[in-house]
BANUPA-348057 format. One record per residue (C-alpha): x, y, z; residue in three letters. Coordinates in steps of 0.5 Angstrom, whole numbers, padded with zeros to 4 digits, always signed. Layout:
XYZALA ...
***
This chain:
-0027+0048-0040UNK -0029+0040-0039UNK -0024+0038-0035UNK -0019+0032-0036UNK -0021+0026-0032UNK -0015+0023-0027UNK -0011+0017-0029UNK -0014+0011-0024UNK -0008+0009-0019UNK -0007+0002-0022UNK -0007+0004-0029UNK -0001+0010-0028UNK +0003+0005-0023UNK +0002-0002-0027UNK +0007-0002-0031UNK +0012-0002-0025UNK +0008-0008-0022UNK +0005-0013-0027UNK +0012-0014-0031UNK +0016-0017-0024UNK +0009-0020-0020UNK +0008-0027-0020UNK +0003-0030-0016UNK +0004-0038-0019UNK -0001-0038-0024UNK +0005-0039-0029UNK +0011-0043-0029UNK +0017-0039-0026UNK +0024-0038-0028UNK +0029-0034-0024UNK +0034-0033-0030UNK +0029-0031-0035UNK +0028-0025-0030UNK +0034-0018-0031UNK +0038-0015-0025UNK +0038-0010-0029UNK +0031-0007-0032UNK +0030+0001-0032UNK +0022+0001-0035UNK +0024+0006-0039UNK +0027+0011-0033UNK +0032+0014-0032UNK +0033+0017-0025UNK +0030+0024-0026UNK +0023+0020-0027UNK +0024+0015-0021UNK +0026+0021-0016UNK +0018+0024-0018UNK +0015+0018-0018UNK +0019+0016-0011UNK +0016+0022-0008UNK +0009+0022-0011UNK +0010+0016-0008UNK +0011+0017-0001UNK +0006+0022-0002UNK +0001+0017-0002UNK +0004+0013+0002UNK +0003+0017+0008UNK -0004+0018+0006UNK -0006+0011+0005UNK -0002+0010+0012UNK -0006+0014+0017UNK -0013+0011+0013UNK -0010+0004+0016UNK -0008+0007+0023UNK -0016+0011+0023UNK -0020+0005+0020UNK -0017+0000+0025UNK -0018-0006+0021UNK -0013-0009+0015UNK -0006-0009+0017UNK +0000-0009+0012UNK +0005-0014+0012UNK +0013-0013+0008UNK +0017-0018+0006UNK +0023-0016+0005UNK +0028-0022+0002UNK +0035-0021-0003UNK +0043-0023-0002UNK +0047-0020+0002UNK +0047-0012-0001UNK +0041-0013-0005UNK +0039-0006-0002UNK +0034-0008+0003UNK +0036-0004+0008UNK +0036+0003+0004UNK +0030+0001+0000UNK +0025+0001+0007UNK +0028+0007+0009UNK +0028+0011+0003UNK +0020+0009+0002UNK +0018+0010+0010UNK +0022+0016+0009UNK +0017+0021+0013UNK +0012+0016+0014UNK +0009+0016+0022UNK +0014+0011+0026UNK +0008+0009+0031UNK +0004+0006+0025UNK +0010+0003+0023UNK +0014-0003+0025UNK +0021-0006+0022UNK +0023-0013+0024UNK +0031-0016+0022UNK +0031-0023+0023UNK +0039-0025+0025UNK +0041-0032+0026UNK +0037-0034+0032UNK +0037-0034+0039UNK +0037-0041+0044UNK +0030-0038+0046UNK +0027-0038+0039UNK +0031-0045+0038UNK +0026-0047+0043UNK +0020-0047+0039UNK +0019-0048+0031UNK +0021-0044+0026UNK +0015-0040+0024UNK +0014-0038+0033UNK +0019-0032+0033UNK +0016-0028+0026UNK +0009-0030+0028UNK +0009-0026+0035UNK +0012-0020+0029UNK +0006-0019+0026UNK +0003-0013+0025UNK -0004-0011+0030UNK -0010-0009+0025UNK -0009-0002+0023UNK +0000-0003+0022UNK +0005-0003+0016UNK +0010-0009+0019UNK +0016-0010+0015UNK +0020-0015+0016UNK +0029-0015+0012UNK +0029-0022+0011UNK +0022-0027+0015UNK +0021-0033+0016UNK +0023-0036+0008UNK +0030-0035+0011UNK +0028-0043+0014UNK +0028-0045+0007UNK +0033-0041+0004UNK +0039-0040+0008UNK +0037-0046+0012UNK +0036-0050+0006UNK +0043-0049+0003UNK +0047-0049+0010UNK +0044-0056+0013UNK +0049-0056+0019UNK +0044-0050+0021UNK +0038-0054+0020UNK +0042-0059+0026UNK +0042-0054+0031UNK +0034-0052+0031UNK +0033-0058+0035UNK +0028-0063+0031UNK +0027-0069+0032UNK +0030-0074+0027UNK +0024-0078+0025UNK +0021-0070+0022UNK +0028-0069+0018UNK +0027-0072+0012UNK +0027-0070+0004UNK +0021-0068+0005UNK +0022-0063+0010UNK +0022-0057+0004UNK +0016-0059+0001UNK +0012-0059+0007UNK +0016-0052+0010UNK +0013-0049+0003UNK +0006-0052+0004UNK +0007-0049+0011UNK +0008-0042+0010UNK +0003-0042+0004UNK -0002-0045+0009UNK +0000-0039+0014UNK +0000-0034+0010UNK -0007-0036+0006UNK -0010-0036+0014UNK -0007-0029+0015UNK -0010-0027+0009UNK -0017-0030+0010UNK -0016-0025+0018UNK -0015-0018+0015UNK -0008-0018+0013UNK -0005-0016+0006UNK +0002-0021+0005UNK +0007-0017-0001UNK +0013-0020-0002UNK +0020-0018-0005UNK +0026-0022-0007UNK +0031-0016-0009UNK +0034-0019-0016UNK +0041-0017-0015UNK +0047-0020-0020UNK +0052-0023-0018UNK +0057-0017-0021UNK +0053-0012-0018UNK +0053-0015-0011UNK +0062-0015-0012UNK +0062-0008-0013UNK +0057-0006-0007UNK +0061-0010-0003UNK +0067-0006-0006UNK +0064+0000-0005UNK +0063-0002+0003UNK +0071-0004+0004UNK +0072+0004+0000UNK +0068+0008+0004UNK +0071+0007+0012UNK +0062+0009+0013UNK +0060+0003+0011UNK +0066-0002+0013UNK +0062-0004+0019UNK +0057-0008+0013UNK +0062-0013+0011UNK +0065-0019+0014UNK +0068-0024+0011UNK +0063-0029+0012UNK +0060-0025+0006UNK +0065-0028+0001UNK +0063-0035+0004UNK +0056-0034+0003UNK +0057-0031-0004UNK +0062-0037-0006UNK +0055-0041-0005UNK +0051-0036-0011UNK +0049-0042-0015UNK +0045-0046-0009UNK +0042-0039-0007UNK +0039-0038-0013UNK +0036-0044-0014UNK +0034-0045-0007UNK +0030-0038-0009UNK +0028-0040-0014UNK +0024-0046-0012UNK +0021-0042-0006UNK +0018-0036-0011UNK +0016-0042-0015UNK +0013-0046-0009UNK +0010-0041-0005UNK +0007-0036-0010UNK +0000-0034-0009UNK -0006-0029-0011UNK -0007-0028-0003UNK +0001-0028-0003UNK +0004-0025-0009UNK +0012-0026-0010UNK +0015-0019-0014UNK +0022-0021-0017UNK +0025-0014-0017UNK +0030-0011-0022UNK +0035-0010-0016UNK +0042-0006-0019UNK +0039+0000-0020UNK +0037+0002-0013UNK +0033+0007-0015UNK +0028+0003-0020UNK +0027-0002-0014UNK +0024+0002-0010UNK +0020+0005-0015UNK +0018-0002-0017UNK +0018-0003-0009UNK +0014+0003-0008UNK +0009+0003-0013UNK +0007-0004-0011UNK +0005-0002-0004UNK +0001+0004-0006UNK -0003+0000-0011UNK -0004-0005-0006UNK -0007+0000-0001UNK -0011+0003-0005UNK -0015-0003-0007UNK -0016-0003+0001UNK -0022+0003-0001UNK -0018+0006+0006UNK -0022+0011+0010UNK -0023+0016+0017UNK -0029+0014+0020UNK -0034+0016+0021UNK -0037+0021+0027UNK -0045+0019+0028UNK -0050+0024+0030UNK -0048+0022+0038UNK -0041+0023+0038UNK -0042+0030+0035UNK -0048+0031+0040UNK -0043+0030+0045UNK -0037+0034+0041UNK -0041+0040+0042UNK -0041+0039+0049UNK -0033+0039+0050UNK -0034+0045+0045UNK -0039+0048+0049UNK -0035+0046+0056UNK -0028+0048+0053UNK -0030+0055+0051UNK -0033+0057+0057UNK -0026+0054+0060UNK -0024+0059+0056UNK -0028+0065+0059UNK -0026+0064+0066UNK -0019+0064+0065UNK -0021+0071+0062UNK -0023+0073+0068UNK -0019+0071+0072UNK -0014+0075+0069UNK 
***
């Protein structure tokens, strides 16, 4: 009996990243993308790809560490209870933390207003052989930044430099660095957590109920949700201007946290395998010399042997 060819990886996970993947080869509207897409899943469904999944992902992982030579950079970005946070640990669950780093970028520190916006994400990066993760990156410079502008005063710019211009010329920045990241060896996946702004009232509802969760909440959640217009458009024009083949931005259907990850998920994996990871391989001299340790260890062994 003949046996049944296996489905190539891209071919069984496309159909959770082609829908959401935009790599600025087309023109781009946040409002033509839902919250609330499933793919055809249900949970049941999600939870065997979820853990297929991760499955891979550990094997790919231990590939990149041995081989040395890619390193894979996350970037994580969404409104406050996009489900960021959950989404990374649900799919690094069981992966090797040495070969795995998550970077949390919070308002800045007098160290990191001392040098330009890029400084303190570019010191995060991942070594060759690393997955870097970063919950919100460098893109806060052109979001939060962008539609709070009394932040922008505080990062010490010289005033001449602070002009309409200075979004333009921060995409056009970000975009230079990611291409030059990409030209090194280092795999850039982005994700925007698609979240509504429905679902985003319930979760923070939710986190007021559960006296867990409540540490999450603050008021000052409620101010930046009051500015839900301007952050979508500040969103829109960041994938819009930053989106590259190099670079891909995945707009993630967010208000089922369990198809976000499997869009998520599915994502890395297949960016992965195109890698063609693999262990290296020991040459003639490096066996000869395995022998030898053998050779020296069984002998160690005997010894004790006799000693007893």
């Amino acid at each position: 009996m003949s046996k049944k060819p296996t489905q190539p990886l891209a071919d069984e996970l496309r159909p959770f990243i082609a829908p959401f993947r935009f790599d600025g080869s087309v023109e781009f509207h946040l409002k033509s993308h839902r919250t609330d897409e499933k793919g055809g899943l249900d949970k049941d469904k999600a939870e065997k790809i979820l853990d297929a999944n991760r499955k891979r992902l550990n094997d790919f992982q231990e590939k990149l560490y041995a081989q040395d030579r890619w390193s894979l950079l996350l970037i994580f970005q969404g409104m406050d209870a996009a489900g960021k946070d959950s989404a990374i640990k649900s799919i690094f669950d069981g992966i090797n933390p040495q070969g795995c780093e998550v970077t949390s970028f919070k308002l800045p520190s007098t160290l990191e207003l001392n040098h330009d916006y890029l400084w303190r994400s570019m010191i995060a990066l991942p070594q060759r052989g690393r997955i870097g993760i970063f919950n919100r990156s460098y893109y806060e410079e052109c979001l939060v930044v962008r539609v709070r502008p009394e932040i922008l005063g505080k990062q010490k710019l010289p005033a001449r430099l602070v002009t309409k211009d200075i979004w333009r010329d921060r995409f056009e920045d970000i975009s230079a660095v990611e291409r030059y990241l990409a030209r090194n060896g280092t795999v850039i996946l982005k994700f925007f957590l698609n979240v509504s702004r429905e679902e985003q009232r319930a979760r923070f509802l939710a986190r007021l109920e559960e006296p867990a969760k409540n540490w999450k909440f603050s008021l000052a959640d409620i101010s930046e949700r009051a500015l839900w217009p301007k952050y979508q458009a500040a969103y829109q024009e960041v994938i819009r201007h930053t989106s590259t083949r190099s670079a891909p931005w995945h707009v993630v259907p967010a208000d089922h946290k369990w198809f976000a990850r499997v869009v998520i998920g599915s994502t890395i994996v297949a960016a992965l395998d195109r890698l063609d990871l693999h262990f290296p391989k020991v040459d003639k001299a490096e066996r000869s010399e395995f022998k030898q340790v053998r050779e020296a260890l069984l002998a160690e062994g005997k010894g004790a042997g006799k000693k007893k």
